[in-house]
N, CA, C and O of each residue as an XYZ file, in Angstrom:
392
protein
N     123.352   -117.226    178.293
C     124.212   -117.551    179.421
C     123.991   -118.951    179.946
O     124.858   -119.588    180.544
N     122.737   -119.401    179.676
C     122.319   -120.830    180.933
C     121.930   -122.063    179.337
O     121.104   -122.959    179.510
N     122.561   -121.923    178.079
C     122.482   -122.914    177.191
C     122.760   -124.230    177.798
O     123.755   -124.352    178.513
N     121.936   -125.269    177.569
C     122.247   -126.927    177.655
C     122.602   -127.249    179.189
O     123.129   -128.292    179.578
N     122.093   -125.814    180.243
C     122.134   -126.279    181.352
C     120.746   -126.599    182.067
O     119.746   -126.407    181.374
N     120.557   -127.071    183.387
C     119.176   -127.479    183.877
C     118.536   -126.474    184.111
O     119.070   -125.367    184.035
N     117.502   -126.601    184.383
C     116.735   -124.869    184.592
C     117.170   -124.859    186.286
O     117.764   -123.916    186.807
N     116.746   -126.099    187.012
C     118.024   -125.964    188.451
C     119.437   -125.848    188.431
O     119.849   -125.478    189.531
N     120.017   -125.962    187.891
C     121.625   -125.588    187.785
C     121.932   -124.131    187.371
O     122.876   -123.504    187.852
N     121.062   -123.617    186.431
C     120.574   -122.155    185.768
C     119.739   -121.268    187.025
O     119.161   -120.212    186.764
N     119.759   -121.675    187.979
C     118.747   -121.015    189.243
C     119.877   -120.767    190.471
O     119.907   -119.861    191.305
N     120.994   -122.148    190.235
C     121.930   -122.080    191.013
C     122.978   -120.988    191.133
O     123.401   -120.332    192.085
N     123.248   -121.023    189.835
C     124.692   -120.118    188.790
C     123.964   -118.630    188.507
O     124.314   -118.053    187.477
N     122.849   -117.903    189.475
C     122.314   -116.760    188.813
C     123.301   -115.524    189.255
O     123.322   -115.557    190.485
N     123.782   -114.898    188.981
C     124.879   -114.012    189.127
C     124.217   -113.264    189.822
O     122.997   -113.374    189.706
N     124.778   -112.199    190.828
C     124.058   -110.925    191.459
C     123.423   -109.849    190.703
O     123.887   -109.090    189.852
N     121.989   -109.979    191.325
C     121.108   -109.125    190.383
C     120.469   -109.882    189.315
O     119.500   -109.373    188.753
N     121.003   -111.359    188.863
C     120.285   -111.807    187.599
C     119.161   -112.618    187.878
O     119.250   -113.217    188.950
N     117.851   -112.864    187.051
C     117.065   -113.466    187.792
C     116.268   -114.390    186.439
O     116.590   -114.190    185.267
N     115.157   -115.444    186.863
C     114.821   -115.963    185.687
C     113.752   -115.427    185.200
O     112.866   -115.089    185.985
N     113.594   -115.230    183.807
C     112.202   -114.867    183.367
C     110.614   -116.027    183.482
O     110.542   -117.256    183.487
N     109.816   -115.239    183.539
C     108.764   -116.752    183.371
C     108.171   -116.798    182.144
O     108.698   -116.362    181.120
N     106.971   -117.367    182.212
C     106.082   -117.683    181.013
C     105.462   -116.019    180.136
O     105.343   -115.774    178.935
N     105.248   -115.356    181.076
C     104.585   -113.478    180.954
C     105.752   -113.349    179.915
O     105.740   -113.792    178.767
N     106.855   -112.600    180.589
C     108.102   -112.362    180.137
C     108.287   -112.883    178.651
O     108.183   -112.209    177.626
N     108.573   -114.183    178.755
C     108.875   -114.637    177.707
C     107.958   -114.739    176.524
O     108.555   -114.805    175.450
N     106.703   -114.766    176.469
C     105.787   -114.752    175.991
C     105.718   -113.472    175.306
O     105.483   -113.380    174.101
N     105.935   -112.429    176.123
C     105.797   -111.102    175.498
C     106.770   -110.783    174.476
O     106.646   -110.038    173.504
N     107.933   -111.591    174.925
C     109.201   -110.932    174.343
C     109.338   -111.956    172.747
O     110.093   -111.771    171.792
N     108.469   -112.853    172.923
C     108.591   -113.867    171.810
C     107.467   -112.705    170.696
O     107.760   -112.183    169.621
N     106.505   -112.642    171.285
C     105.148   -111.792    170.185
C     106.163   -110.440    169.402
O     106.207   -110.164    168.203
N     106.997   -109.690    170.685
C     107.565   -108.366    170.359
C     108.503   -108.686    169.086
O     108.436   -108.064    168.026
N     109.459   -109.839    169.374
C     110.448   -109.820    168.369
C     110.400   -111.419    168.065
O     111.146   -112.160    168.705
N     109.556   -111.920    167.127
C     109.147   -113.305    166.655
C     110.104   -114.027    165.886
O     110.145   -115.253    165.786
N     111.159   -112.902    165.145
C     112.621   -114.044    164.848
C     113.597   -114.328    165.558
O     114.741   -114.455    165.122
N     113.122   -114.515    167.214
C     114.248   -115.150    167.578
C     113.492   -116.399    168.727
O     113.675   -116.650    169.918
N     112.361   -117.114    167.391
C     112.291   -118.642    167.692
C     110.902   -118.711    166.561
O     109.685   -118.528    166.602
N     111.780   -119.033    165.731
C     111.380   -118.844    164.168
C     111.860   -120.467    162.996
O     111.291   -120.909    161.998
N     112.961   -120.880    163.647
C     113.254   -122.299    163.348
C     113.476   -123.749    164.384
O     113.737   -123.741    165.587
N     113.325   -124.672    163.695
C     113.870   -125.724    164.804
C     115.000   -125.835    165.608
O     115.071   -126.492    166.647
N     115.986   -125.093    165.035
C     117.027   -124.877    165.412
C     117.399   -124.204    166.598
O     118.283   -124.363    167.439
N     116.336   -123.289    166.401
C     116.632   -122.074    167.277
C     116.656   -122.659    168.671
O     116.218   -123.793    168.864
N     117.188   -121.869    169.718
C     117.243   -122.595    171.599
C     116.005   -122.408    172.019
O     115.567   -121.262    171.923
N     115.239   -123.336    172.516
C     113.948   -123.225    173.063
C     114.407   -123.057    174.490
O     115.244   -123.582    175.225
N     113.554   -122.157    174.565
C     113.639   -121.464    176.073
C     112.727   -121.741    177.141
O     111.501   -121.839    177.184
N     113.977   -121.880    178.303
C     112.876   -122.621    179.485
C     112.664   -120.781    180.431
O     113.544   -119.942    180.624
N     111.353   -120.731    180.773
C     110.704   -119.909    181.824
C     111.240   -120.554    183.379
O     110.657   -121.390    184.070
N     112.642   -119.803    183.670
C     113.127   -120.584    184.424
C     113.161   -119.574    186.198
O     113.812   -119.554    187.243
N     111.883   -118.820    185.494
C     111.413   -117.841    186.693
C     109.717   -118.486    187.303
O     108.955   -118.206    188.228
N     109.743   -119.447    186.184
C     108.393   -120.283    186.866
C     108.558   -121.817    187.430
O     109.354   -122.691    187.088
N     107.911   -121.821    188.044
C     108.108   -123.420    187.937
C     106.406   -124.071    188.701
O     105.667   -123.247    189.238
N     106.062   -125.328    188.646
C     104.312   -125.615    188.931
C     104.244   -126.966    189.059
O     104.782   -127.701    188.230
N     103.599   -127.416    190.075
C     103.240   -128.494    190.947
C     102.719   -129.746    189.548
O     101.750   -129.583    188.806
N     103.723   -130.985    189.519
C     102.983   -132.025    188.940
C     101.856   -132.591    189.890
O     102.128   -132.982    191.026
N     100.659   -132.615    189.404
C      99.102   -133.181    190.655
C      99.981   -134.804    191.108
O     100.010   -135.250    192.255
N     100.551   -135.386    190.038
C     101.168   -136.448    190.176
C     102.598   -136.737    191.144
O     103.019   -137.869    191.386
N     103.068   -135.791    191.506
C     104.225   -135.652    192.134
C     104.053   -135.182    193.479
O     104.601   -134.118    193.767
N     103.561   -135.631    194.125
C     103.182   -135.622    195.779
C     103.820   -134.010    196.075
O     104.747   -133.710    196.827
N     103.095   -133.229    195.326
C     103.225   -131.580    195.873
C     104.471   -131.468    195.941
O     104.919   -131.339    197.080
N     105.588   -131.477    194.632
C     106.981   -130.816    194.718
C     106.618   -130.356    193.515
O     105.982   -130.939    192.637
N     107.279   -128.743    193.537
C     107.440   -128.085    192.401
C     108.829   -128.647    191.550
O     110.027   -128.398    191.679
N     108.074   -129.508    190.641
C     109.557   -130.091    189.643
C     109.305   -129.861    188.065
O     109.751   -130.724    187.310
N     108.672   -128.840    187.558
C     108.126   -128.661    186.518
C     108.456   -127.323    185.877
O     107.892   -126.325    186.325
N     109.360   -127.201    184.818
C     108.923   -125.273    184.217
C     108.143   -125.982    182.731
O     107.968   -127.030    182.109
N     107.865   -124.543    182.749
C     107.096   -124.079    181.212
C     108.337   -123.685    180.340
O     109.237   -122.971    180.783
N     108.324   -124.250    178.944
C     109.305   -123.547    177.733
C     108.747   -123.667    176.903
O     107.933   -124.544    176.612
N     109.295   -122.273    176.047
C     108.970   -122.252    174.776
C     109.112   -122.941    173.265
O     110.044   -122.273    172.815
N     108.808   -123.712    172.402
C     110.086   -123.833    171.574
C     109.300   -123.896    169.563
O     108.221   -123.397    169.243
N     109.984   -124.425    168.882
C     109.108   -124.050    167.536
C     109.356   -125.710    167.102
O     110.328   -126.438    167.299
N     108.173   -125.943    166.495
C     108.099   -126.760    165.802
C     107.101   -126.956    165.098
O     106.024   -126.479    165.458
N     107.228   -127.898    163.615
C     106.117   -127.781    162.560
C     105.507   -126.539    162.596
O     104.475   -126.269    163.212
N     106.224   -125.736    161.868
C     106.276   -124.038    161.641
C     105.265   -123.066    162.497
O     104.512   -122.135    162.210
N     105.671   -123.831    163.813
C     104.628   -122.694    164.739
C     105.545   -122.723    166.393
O     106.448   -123.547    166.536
N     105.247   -121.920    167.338
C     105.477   -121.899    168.676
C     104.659   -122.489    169.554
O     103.430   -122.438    169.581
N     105.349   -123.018    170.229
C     104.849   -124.159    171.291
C     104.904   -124.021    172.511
O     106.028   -123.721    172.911
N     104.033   -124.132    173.373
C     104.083   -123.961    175.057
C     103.535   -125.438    175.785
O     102.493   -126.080    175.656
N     105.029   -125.677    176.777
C     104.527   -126.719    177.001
C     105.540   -127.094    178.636
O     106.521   -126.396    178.891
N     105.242   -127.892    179.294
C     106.358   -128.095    180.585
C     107.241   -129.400    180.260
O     107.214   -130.401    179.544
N     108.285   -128.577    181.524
C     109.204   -130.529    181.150
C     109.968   -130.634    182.480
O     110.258   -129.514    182.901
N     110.366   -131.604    183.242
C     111.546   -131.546    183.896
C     111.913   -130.808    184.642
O     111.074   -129.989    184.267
N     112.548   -130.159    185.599
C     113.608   -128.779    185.433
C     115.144   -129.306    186.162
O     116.069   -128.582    186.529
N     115.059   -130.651    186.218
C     116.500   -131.108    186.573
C     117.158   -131.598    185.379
O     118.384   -131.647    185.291
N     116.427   -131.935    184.528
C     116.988   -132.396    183.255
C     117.878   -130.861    182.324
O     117.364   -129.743    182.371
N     119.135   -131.110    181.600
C     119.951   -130.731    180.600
C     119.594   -131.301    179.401
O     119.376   -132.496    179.200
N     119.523   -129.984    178.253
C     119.453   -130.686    176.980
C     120.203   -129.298    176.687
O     120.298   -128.217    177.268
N     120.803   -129.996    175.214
C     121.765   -128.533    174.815
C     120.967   -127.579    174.103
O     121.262   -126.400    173.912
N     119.885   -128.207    173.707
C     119.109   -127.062    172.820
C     117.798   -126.470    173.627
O     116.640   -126.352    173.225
N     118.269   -126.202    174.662
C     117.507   -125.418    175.810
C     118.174   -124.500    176.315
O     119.405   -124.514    176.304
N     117.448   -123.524    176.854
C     118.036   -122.362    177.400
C     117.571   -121.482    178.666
O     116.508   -120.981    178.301
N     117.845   -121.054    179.961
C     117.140   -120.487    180.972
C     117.046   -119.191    180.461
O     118.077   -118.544    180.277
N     115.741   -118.638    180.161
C     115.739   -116.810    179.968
C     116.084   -116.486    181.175
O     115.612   -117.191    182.067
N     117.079   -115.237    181.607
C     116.990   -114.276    182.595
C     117.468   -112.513    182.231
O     117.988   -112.051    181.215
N     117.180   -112.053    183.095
C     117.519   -110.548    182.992
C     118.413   -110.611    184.043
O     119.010   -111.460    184.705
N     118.269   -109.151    183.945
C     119.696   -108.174    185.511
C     118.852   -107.271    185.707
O     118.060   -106.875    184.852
N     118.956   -106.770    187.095
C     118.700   -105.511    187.320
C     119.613   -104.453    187.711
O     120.255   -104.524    188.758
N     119.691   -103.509    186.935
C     120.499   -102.611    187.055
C     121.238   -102.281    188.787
O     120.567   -102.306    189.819
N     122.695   -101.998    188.721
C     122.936   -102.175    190.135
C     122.158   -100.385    190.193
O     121.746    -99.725    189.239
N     122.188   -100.001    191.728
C     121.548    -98.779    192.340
C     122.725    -98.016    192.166
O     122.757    -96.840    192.527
């Protein structure tokens, strides 16, 4: 749903009930089912249910964690979260309405 958008613009646009996954989440769900970030190709996914203080950035949270593959392995690492790239992606879920 949130491809090649910012992980803030993807926080903005969250539909009722939808929310972002973080680093846990995604992490788990990468070990459970490992071909779906298996090539370079594939959308590296931003944890767009986390986000963490640059020491360098006078105490604003402007930072997520994403996942992504490269030189045939998975990678954890932060970037940005105002920045767009198309081969990024915000994980989120729904919660079932009541």
């Amino acid at each position: 749903r949130h491809c090649g958008r910012s992980v803030r613009r993807a926080c903005e646009v969250l539909a009722s009930g939808e929310f972002g996954l973080g680093a846990f989440a995604i992490g788990i769900m990468i070990l459970t089912h490992p071909e779906r970030l298996m090539n370079y190709d594939d959308l590296w996914i931003d944890c767009s249910g986390d986000e963490f203080d640059d020491p360098a950035a006078d105490d604003r949270f402007d930072r997520v964690p994403y996942f992504y593959f490269r030189d045939g392995r998975v990678g954890f690492d932060a970037r940005w979260f105002d920045i767009a790239y198309y081969s990024y992606g915000s994980a989120s879920a729904f919660v079932p309405p009541a």
